[in-house]
N, C-alpha and C positions, 0 to 999 in steps of 0.2 A: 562405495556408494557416496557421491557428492552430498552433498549437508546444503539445505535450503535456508533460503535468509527472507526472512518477512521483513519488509521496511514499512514501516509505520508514521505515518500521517497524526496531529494529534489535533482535536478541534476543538474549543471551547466555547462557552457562553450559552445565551438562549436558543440560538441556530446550529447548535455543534451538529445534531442528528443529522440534518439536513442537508447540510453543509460537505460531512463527511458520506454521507449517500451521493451526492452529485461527483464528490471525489472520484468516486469508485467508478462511475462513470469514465472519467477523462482518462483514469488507470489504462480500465479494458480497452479503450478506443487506441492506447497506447503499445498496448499490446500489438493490438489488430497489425497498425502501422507498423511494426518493430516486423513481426509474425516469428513471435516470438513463444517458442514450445510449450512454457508451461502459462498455465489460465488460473492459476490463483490469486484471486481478489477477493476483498467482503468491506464491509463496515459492522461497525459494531457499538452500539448504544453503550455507554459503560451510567452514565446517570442524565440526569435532566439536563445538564449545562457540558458535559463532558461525552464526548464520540472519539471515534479515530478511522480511522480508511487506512488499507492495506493491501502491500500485494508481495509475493511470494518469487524470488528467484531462486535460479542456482547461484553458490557460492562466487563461480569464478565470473560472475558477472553482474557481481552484488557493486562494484566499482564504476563502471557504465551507467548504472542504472540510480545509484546517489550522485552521480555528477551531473546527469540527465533532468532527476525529476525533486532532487531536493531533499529527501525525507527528515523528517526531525529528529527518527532514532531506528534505532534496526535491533532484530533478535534473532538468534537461533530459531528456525522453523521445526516440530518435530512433526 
């Protein structure tokens, strides 16, 4: 079984929520264009100043897709 890799967006201040919601946005859209198999995205509130936006690849093209889109940190998906 390939191992999934969540890359991670990380957003701060008074706009984090928001900010990292419209993320999620430009993710999917990113997808669309790619068409690209798998469809996991989200955002996710962690406190009032603090969000993050994310999306979900395979391993063997966790490389394309941080070169691509930037993200600030990445993890083991389970």
């Amino acid at each position: 079984m390939m191992r999934k890799i969540k890359l991670i967006w990380d957003f701060r201040g008074q706009a984090a929520a928001k900010t990292a919601e419209h993320h999620e946005i430009h993710l999917k859209e990113f997808l669309e264009i790619e068409k690209y198999p798998l469809k996991i995205t989200g955002f996710e509130v962690v406190n009032e100043m603090y969000a993050i936006a994310f999306l979900v690849v395979k391993e063997k093209d966790m490389i394309t897709f941080r070169d691509a889109l930037k993200p600030h940190r990445g993890e083991v998906y389970e």
